[in-house]
C-alpha positions as CSV (number, residue, x, y, z in Angstrom):
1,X,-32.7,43.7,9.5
2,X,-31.9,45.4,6.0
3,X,-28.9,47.9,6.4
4,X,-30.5,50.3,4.0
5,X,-33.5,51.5,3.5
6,X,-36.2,50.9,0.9
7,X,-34.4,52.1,-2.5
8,X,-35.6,52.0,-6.3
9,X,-32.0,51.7,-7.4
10,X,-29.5,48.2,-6.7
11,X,-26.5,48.7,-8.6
12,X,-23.7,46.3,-9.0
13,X,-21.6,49.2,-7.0
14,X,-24.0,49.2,-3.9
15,X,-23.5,45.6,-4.3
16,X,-20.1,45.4,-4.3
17,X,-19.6,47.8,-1.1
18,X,-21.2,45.5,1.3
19,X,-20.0,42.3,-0.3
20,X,-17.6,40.1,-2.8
21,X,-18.3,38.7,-5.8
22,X,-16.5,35.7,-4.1
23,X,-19.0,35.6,-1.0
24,X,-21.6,35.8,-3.6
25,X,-20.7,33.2,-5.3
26,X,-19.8,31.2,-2.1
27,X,-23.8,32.3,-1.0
28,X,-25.2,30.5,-3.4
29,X,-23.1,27.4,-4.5
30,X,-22.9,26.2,-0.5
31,X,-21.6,23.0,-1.6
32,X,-18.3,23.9,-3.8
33,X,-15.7,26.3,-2.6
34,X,-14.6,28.7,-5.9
35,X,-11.3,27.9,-7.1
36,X,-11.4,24.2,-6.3
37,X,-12.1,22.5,-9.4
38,X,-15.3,21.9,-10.8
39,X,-18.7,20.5,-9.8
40,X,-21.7,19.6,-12.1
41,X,-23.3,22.5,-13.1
42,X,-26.1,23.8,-10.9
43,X,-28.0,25.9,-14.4
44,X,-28.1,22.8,-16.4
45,X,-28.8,18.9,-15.6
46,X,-24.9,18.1,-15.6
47,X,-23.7,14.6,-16.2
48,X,-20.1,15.5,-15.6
49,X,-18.4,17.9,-13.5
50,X,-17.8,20.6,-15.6
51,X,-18.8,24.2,-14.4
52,X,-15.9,26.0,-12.4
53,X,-15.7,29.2,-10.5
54,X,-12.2,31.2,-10.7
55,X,-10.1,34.5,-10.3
56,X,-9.9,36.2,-13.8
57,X,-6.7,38.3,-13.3
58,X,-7.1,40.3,-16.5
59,X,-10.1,41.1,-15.1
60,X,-9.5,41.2,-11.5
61,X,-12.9,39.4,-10.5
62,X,-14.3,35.8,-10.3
63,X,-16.0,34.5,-12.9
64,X,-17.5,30.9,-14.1
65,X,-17.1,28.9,-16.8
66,X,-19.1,25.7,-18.5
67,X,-16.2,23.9,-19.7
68,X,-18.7,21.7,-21.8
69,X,-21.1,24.2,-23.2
70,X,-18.2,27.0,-23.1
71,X,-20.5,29.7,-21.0
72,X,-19.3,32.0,-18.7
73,X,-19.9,35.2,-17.0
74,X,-19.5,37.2,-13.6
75,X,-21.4,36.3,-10.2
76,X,-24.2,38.9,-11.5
77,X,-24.6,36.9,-14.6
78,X,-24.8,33.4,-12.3
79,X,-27.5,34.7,-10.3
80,X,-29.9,35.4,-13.0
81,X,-29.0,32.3,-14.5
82,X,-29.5,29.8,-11.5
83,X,-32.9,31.6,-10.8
84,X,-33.9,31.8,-14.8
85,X,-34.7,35.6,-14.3
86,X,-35.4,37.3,-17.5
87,X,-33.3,40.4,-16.4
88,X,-29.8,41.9,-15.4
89,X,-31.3,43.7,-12.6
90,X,-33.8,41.1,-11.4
91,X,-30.2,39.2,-10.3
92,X,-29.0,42.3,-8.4
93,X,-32.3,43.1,-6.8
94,X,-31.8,39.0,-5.8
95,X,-28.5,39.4,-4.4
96,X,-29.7,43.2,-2.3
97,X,-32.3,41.1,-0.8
98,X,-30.6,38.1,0.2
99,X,-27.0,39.9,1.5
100,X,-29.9,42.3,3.5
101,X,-28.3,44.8,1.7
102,X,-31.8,47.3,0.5
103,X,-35.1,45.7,0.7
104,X,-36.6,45.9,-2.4
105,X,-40.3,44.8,-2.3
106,X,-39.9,42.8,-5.4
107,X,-41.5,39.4,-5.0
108,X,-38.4,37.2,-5.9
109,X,-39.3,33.7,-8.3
110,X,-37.9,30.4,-5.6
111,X,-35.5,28.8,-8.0
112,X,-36.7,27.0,-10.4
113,X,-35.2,23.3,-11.5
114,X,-32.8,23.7,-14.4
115,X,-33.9,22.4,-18.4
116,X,-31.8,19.6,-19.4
117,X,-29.2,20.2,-21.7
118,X,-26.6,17.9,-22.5
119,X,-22.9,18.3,-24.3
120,X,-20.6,16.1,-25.1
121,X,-18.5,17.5,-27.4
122,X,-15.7,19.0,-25.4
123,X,-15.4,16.8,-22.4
124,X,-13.9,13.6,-22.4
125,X,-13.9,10.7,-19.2
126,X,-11.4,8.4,-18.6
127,X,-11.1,5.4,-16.0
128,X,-8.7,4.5,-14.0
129,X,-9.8,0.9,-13.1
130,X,-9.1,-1.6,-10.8
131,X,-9.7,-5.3,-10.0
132,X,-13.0,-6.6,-9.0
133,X,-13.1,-6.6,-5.4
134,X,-15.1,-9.2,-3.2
135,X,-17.9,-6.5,-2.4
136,X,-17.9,-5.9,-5.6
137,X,-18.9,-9.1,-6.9
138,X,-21.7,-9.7,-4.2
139,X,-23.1,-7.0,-5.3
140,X,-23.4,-7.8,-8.7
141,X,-24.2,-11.2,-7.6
142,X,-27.7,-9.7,-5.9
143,X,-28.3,-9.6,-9.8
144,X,-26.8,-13.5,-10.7
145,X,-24.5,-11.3,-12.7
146,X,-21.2,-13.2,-12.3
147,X,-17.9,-11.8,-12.8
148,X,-17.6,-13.7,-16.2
149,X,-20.5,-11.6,-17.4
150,X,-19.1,-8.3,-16.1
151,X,-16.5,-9.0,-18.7
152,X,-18.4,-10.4,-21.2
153,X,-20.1,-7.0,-21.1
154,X,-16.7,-4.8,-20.6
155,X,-18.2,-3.4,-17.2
156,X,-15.1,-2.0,-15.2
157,X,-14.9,-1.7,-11.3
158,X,-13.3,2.6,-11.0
159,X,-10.9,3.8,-8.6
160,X,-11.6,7.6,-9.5
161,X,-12.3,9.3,-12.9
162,X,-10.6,11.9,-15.0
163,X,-11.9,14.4,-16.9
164,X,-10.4,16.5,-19.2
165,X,-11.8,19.2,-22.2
166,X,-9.9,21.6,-24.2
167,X,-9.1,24.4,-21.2
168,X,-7.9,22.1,-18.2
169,X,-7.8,18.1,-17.0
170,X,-8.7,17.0,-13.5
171,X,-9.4,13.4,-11.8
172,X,-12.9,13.0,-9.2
173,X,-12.9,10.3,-6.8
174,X,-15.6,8.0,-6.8
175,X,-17.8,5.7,-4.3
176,X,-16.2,3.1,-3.2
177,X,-19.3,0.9,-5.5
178,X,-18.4,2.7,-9.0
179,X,-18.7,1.0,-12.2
180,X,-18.0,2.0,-15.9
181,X,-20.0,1.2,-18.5
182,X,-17.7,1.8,-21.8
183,X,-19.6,1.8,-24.9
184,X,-17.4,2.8,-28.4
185,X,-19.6,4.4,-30.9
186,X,-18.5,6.3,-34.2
187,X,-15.4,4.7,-33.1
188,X,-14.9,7.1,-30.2
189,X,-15.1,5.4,-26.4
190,X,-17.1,6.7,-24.3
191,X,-18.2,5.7,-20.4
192,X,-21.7,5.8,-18.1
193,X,-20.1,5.5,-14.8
194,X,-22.7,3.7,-11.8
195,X,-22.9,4.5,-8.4
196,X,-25.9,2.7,-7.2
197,X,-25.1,4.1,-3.2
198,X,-23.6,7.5,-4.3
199,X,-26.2,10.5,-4.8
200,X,-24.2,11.0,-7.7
201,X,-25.6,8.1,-9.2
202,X,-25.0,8.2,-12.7
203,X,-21.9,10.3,-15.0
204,X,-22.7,10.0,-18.1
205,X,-21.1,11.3,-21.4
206,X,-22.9,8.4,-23.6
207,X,-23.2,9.9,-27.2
208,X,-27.3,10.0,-28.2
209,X,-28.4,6.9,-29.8
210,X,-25.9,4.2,-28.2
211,X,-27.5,1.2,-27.3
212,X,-25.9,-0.6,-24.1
213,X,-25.3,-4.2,-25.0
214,X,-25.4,-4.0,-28.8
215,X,-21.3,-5.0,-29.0
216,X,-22.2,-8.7,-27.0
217,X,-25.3,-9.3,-29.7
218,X,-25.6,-12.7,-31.7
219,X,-25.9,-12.2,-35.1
220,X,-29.1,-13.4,-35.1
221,X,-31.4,-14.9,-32.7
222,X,-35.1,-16.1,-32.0
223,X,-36.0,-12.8,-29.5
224,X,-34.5,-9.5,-28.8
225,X,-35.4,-7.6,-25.9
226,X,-35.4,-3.7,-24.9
227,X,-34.9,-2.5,-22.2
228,X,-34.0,0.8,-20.3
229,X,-30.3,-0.2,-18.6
230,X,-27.0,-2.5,-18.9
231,X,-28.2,-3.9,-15.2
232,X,-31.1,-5.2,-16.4
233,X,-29.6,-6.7,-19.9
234,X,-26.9,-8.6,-18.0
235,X,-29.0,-9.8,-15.5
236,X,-31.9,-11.1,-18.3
237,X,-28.7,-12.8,-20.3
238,X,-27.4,-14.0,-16.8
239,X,-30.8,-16.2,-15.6
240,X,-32.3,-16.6,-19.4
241,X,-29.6,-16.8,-22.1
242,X,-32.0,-14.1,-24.0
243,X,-30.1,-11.0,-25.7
244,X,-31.1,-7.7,-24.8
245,X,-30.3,-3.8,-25.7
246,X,-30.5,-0.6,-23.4
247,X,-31.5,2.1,-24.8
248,X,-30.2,5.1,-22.3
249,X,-33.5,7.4,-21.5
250,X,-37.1,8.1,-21.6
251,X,-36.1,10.6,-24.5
252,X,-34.4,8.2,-26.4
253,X,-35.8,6.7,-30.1
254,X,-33.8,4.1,-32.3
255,X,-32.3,5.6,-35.6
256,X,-35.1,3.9,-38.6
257,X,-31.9,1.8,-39.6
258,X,-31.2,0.4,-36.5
259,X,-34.6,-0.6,-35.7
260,X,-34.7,-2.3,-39.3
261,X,-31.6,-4.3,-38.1
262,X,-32.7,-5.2,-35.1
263,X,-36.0,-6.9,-37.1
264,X,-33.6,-8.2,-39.8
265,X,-31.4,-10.5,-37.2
266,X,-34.2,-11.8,-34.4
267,X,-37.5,-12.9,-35.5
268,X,-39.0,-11.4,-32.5
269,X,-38.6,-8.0,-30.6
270,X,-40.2,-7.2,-27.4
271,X,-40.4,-4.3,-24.9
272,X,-39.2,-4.6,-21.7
273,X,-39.2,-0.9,-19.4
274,X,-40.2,-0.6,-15.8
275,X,-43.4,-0.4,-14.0
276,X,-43.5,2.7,-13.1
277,X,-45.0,6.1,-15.2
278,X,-42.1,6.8,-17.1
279,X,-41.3,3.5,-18.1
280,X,-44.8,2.5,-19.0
281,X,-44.7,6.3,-21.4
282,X,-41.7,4.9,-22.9
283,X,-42.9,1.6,-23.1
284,X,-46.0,3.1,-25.5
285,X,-44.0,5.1,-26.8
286,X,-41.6,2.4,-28.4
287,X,-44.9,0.4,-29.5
288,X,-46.7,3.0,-31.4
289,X,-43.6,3.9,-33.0
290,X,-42.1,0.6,-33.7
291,X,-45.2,-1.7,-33.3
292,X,-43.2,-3.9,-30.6
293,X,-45.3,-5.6,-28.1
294,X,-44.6,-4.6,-25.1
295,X,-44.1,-6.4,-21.7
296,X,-44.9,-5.1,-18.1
297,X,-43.9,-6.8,-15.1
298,X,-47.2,-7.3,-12.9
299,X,-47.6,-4.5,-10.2
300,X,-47.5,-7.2,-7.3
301,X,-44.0,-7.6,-8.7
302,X,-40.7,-5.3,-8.5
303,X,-40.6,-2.6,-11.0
304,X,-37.9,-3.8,-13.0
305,X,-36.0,-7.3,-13.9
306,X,-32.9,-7.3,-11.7
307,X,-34.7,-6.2,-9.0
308,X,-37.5,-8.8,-9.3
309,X,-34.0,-11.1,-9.7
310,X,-32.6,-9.1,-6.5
311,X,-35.6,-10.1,-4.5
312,X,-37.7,-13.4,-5.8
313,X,-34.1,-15.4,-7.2
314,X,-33.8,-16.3,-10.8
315,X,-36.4,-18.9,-11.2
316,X,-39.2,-16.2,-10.2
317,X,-37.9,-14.0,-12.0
318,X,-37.3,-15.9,-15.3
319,X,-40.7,-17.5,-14.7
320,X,-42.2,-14.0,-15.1
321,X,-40.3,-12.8,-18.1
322,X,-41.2,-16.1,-19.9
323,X,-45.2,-15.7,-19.4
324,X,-45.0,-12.4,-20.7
325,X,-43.2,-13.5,-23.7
């Protein structure tokens, strides 16, 4: 039941006399309280947890802020935003509809999933680490990933995470399965933290163009292989002695110098993605490009390499990756 009637005119006023910009905010973020912290952002595909709610005093309202992309703005703002309305007033007619506040026969767009949009400028992760514990290590060892290659490849077991940027510095606690991944590239170091259990899966604040795996490289070698994550290039170095690269997305490409490294210290390169539609678009996409052959695990198979490793043991498994070769 609306408590007004049917009404032309939603104003930020009539709002604001049957609600708070805190309770708005509250409506629609039902998972983070304001004021505690920050939580990935819910208008972008957020890596790390960087968008915050909070009391402006100078203002005397609550606002949010993207402490990575430096946005902000009031609750009004937010809801056009989240729902990717291309007006002001398209956000309050929202927020009259959904607080029952005037009904206003506009038919309201569902929210729509946000673009991604990555920054990685102003937000920095560090690890607090601890010792591999005995769950860890059978887990990895699902994979024949043994503790010596988890060091071999600098992979870290977490005890929580802090993050800090130019405006504030705060820790997250992690799954009790969390790894870091630290990579160091134009000498800056920088982490992909893995929870395989956690529904925040992967943080990520990887700088474009870094290549998991390329620090533990021979200098040369018969084959190189690429593939689409540090799992699968310890687990192919684990049960085959063969080097192998991640590269970090289906969006990613290798810099024309980089590939023309790659050929200059292994006589062969191959392709190695999973069997599934993105990995088999990457897959062509890397071999038009780069005219790599490319490899793809049979369908009656597992998708990827550590899983086929996870499931069949490493003879299978290494069986497999040597026909395709």
């Amino acid at each position: 039941m609306f408590k007004g009637s049917v009404i032309k005119t939603v104003t930020e006023e009539l709002i604001l006399s049957h609600t708070t910009d805190y309770d708005i905010y509250n409506y629609y973020l039902p998972d983070y309280t304001p004021g505690k912290g920050c939580t990935n952002s819910p208008l972008r595909n957020d890596g790390i947890p960087s968008f915050g709610v909070f009391y402006a005093d100078r203002y005397s309202i609550w606002m949010h802020k993207d402490l990575s992309t430096g946005e902000k703005g009031n609750c009004f703002t937010f809801v056009r935003d989240l729902f990717s309305y291309g007006t002001y007033y398209e956000a309050l007619l929202r927020i009259a509809q959904d607080f029952g506040i005037a009904e206003t026969k506009v038919k309201l767009k569902p929210k729509v999933k946000p673009k991604p949009s990555y920054s990685y400028g102003s937000i920095q992760i560090s690890v607090v680490n601890k010792e591999f514990e005995e769950y860890d290590l059978e887990y990895w060892d699902q994979y024949k990933i043994s503790k010596d290659v988890l060091n071999l490849y600098k992979v870290e077991s977490v005890r929580y995470l802090v993050f800090s940027s130019h405006f504030s510095t705060w820790s997250k606690p992690v799954d009790k399965y969390a790894y870091a991944y630290p990579e160091t590239k134009d000498g800056n170091i920088c982490y992909k933290i893995y929870q395989p259990y956690s529904k925040d899966k992967w943080i990520n604040n990887y700088k474009p163009g870094t290549h998991s795996g390329y620090e533990q490289l021979p200098s040369t070698g018969e084959l190189l292989i690429i593939t689409k994550s540090l799992k699968d290039v310890m687990s192919i170095y684990a049960t085959t002695g063969i080097p192998a690269i991640a590269v970090q997305s289906e969006s990613a490409s290798i810099k024309q110098e980089v590939f023309e490294e790659y050929k200059s210290r292994f006589a062969n390169l191959r392709l190695l993605f999973d069997n599934d539609k993105a990995g088999r678009k990457l897959s062509k996409k890397f071999s038009d490009k780069y005219d790599i052959p490319e490899m793809i695990i049979p369908e009656q198979f597992k998708k990827d390499y550590s899983d086929n490793v996870k499931e069949y043991g490493s003879k299978i498994s290494k069986n497999i990756l040597i026909d395709l070769i």
